[in-house]
N, CA and C atoms as an extended XYZ file, in Angstrom:
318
Properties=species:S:1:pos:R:3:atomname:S:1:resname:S:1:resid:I:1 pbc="F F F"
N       -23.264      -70.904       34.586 N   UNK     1
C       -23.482      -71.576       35.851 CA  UNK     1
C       -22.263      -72.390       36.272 C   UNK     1
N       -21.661      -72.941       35.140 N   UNK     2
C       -20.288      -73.853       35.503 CA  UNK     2
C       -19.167      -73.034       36.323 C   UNK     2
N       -19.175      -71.633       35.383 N   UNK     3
C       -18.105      -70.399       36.399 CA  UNK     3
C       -18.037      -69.934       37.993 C   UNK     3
N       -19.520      -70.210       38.051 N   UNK     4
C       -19.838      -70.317       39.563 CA  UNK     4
C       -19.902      -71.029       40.146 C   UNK     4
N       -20.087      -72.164       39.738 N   UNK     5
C       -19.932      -73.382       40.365 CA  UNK     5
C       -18.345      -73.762       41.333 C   UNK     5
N       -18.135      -73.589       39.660 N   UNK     6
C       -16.468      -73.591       40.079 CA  UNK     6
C       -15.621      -72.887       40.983 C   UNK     6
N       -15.992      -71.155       40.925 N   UNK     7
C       -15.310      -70.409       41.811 CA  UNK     7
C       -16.026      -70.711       43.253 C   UNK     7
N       -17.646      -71.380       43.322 N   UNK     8
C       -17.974      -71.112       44.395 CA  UNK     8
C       -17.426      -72.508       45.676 C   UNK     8
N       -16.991      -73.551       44.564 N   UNK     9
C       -16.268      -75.089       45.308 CA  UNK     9
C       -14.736      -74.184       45.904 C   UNK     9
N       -14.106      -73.570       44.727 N   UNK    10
C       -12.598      -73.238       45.099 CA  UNK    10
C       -13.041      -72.145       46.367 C   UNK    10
N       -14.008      -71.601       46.498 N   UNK    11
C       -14.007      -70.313       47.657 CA  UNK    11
C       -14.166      -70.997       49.117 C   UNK    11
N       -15.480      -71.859       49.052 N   UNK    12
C       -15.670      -72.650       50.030 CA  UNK    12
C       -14.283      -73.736       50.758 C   UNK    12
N       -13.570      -74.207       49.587 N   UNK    13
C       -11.773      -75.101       49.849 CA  UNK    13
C       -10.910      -74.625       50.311 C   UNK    13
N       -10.787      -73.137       50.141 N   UNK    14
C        -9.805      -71.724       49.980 CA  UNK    14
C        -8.902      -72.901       51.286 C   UNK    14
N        -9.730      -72.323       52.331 N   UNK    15
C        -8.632      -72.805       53.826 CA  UNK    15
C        -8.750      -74.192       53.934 C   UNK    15
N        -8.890      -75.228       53.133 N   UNK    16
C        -8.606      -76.689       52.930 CA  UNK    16
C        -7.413      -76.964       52.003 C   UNK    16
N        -7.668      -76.849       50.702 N   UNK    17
C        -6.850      -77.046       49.629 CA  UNK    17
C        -6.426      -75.954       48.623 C   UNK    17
N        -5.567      -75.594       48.403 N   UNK    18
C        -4.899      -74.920       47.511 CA  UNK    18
C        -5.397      -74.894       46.069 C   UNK    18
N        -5.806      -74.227       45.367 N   UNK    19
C        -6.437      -74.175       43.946 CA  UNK    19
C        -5.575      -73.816       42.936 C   UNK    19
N        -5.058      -74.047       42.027 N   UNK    20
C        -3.887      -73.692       41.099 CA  UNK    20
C        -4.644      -73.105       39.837 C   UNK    20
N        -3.712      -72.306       39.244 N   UNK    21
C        -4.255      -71.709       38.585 CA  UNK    21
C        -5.728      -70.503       38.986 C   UNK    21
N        -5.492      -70.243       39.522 N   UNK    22
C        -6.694      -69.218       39.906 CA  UNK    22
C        -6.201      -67.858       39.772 C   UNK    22
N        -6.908      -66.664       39.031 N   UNK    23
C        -6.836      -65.484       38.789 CA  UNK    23
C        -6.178      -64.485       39.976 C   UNK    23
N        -5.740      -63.211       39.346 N   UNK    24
C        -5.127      -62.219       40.256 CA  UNK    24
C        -6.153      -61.725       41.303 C   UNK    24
N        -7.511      -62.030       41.261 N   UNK    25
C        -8.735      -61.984       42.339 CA  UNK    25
C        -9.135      -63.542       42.932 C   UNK    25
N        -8.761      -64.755       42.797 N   UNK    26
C        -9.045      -65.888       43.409 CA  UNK    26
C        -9.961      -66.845       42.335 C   UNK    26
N       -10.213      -66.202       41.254 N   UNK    27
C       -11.271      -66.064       40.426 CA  UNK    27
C       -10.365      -67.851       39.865 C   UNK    27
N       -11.583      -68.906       39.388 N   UNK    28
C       -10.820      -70.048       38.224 CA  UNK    28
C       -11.631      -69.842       37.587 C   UNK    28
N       -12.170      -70.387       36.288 N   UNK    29
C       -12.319      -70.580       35.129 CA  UNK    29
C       -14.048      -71.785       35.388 C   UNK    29
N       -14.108      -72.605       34.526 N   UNK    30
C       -14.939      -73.939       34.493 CA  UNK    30
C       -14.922      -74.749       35.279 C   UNK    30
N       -13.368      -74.822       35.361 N   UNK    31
C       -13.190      -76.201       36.365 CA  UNK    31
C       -12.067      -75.343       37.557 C   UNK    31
N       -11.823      -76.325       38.865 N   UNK    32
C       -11.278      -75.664       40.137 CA  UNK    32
C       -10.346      -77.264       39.812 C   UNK    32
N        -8.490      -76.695       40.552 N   UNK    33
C        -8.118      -77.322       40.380 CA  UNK    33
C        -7.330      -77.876       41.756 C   UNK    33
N        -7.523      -78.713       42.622 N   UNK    34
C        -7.371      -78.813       43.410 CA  UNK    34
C        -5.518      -79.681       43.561 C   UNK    34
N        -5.209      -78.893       44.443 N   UNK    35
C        -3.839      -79.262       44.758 CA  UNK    35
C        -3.447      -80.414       45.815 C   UNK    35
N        -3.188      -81.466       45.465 N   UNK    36
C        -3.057      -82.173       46.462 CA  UNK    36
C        -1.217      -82.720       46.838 C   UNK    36
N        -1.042      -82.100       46.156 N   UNK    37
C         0.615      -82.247       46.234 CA  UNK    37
C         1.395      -82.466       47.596 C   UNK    37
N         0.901      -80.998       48.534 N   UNK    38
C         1.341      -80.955       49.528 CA  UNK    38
C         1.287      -82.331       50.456 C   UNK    38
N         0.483      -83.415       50.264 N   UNK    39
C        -0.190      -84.295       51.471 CA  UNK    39
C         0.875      -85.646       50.963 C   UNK    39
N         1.656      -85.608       50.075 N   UNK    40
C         2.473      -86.688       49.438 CA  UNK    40
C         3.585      -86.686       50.455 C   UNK    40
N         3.956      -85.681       50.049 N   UNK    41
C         4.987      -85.506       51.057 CA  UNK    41
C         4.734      -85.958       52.598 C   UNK    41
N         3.763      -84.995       53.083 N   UNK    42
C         3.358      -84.656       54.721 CA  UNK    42
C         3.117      -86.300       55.335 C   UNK    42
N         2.393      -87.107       54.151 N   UNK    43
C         1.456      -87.829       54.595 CA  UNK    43
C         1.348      -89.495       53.652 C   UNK    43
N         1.875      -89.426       52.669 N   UNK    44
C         1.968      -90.401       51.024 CA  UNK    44
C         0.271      -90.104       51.033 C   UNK    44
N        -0.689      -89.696       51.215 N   UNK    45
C        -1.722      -89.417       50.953 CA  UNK    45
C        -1.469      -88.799       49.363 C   UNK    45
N        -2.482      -89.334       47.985 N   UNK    46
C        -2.473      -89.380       46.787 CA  UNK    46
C        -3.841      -88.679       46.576 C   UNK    46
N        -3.531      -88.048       45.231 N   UNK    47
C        -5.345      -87.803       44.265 CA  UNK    47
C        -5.651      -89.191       44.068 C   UNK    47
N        -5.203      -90.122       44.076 N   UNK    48
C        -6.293      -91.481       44.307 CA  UNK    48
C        -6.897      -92.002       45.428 C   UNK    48
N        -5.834      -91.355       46.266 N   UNK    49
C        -6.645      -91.853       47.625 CA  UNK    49
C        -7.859      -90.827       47.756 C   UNK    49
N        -7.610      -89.767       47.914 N   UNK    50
C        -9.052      -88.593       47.878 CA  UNK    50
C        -9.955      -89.321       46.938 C   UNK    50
N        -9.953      -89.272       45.586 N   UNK    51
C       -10.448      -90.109       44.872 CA  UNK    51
C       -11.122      -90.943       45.466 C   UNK    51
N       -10.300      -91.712       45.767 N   UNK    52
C       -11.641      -93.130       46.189 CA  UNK    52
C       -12.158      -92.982       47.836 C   UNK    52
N       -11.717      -92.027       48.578 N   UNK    53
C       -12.748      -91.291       49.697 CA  UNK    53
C       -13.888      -91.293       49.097 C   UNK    53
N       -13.791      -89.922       47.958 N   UNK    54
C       -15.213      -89.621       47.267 CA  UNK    54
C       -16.150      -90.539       46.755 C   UNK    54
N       -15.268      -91.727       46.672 N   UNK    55
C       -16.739      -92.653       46.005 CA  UNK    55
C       -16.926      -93.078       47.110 C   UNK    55
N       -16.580      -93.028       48.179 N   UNK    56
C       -17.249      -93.605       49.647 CA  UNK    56
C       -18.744      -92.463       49.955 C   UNK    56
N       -18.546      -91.773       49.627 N   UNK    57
C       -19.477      -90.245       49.879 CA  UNK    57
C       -20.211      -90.071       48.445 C   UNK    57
N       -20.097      -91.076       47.785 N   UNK    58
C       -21.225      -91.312       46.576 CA  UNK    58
C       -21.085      -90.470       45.319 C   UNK    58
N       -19.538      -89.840       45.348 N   UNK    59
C       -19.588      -89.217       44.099 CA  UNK    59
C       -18.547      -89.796       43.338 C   UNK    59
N       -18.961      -89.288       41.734 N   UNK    60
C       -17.839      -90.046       40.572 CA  UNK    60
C       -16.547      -89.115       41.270 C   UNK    60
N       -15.216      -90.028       40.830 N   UNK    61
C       -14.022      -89.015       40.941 CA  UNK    61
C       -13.607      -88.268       40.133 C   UNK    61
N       -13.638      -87.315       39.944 N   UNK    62
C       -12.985      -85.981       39.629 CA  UNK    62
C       -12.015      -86.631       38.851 C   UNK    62
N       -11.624      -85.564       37.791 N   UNK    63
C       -10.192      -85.887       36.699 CA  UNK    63
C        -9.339      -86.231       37.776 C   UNK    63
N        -8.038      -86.887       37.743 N   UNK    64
C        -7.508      -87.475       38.062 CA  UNK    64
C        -5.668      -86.866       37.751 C   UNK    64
N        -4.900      -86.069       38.490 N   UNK    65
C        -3.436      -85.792       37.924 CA  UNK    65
C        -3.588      -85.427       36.452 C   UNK    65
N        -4.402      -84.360       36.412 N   UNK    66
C        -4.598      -83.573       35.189 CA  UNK    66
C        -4.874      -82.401       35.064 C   UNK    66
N        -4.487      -81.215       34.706 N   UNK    67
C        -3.160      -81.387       34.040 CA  UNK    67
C        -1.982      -81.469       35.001 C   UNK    67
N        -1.961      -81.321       36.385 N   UNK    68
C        -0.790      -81.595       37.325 CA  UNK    68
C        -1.080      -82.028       37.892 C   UNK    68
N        -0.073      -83.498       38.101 N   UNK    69
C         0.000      -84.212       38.513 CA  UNK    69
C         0.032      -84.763       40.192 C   UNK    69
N        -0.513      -85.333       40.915 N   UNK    70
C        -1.432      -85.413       41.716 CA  UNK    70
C        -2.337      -84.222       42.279 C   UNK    70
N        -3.287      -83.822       41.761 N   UNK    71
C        -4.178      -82.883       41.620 CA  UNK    71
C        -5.973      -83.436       41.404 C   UNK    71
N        -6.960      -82.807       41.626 N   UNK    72
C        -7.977      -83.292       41.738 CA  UNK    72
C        -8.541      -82.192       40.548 C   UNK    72
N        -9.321      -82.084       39.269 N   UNK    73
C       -10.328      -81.149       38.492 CA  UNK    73
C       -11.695      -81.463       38.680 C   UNK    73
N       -12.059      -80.529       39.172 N   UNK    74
C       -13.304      -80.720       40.060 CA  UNK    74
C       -13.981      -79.495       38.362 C   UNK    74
N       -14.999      -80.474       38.070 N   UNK    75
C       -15.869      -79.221       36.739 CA  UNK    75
C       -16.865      -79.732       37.001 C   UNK    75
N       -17.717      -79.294       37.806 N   UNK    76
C       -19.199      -79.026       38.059 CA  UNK    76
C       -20.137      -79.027       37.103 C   UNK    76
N       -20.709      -79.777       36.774 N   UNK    77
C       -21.560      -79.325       35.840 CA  UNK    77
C       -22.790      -78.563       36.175 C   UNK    77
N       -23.377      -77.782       34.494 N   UNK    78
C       -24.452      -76.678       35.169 CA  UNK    78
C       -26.064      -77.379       35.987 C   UNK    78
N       -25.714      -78.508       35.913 N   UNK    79
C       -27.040      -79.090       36.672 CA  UNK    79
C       -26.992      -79.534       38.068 C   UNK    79
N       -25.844      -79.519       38.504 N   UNK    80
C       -25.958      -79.659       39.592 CA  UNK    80
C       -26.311      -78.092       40.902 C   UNK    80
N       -27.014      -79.037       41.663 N   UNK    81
C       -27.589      -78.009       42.471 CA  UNK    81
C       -27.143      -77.621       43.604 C   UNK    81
N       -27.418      -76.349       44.227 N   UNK    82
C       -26.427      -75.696       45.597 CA  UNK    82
C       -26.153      -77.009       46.451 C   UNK    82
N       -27.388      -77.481       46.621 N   UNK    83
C       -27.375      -78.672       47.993 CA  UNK    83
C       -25.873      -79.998       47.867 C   UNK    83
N       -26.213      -80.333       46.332 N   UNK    84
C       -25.206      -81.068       45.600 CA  UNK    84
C       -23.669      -80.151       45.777 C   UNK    84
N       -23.354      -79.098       45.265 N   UNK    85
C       -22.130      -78.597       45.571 CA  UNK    85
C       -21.736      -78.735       46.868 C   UNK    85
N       -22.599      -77.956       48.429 N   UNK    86
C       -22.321      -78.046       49.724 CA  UNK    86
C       -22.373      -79.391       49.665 C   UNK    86
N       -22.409      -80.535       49.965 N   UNK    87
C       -22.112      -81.597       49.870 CA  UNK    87
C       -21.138      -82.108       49.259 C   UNK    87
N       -20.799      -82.231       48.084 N   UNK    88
C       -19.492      -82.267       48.008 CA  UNK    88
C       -18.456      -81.670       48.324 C   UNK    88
N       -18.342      -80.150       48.638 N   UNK    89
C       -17.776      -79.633       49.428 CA  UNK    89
C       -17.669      -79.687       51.086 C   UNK    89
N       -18.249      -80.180       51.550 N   UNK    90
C       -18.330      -80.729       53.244 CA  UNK    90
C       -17.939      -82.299       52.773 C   UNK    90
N       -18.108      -83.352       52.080 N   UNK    91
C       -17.291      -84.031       51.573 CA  UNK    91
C       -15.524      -84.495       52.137 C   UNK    91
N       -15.444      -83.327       50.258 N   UNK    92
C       -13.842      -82.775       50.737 CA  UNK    92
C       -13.088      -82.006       52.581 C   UNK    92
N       -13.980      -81.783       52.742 N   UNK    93
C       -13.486      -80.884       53.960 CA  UNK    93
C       -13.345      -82.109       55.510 C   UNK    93
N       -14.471      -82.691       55.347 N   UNK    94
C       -14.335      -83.784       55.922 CA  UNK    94
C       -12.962      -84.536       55.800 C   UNK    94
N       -12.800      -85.002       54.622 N   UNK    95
C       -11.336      -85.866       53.657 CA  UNK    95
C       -10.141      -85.118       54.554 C   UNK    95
N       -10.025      -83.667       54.296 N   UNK    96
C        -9.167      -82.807       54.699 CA  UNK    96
C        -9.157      -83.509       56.001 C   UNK    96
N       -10.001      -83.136       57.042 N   UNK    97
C        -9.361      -83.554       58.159 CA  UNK    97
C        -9.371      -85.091       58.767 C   UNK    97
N        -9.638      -85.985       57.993 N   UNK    98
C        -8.655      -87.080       57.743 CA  UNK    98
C        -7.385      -87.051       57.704 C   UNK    98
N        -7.403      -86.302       56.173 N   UNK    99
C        -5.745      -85.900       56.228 CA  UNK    99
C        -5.019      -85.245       57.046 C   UNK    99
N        -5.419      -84.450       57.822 N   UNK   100
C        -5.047      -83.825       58.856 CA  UNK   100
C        -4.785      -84.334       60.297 C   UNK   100
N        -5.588      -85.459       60.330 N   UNK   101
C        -5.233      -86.715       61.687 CA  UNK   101
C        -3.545      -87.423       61.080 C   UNK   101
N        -3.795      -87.702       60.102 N   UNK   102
C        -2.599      -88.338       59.745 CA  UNK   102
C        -1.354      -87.834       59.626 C   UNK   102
N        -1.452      -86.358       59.428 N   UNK   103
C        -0.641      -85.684       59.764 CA  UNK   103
C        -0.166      -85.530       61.064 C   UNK   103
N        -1.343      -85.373       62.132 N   UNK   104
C        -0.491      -84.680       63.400 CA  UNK   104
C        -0.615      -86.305       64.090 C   UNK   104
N        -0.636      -87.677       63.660 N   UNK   105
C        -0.046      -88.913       63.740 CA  UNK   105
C        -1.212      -89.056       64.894 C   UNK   105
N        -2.458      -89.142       64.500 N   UNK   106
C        -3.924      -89.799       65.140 CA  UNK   106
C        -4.312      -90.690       64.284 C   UNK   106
């Protein structure tokens, strides 16, 4: 259940955030590893700042610049439920276009 979990957060992010490490089919593993690299640059937007978005939206934060550094490891556990994933995933997507105001300087 964790494998799906996982591929099904990175499928839903695909056109938000960049997933590293993901297979020659899109495929990750347990955990989805979210790239936040790009927004340092664009934006000084950090995996801590996403981070502490998410506890605004009521969830624990995600590993933290592990194993690369400013990066988000999102590992689902097998109890959480569809409703719980879409939610954290509309979440993140939300966050995204935050980040995305700040980018085009709104």
């Amino acid at each position: 259940a964790t494998i799906l979990s996982a591929n099904y957060i990175s499928a839903r992010l695909r056109d938000h955030y960049p997933t590293l490490y993901a297979g020659e089919h899109g495929h990750v593993a347990h955990e989805c590893i979210l790239d936040l690299r790009p927004f340092k640059e664009s934006t000084g937007v950090m995996a801590e700042d996403v981070a502490k978005r998410l506890i605004d939206y009521s969830f624990h934060a995600p590993a933290l610049s592990f194993p690369v550094p400013n990066t988000l490891m999102v590992e689902p556990t097998e109890s959480e439920s569809l409703y719980e994933l879409d939610r954290f995933v509309d979440a993140m997507i939300a966050i995204r276009g935050e980040i995305r105001a700040i980018e085009q300087g709104r």
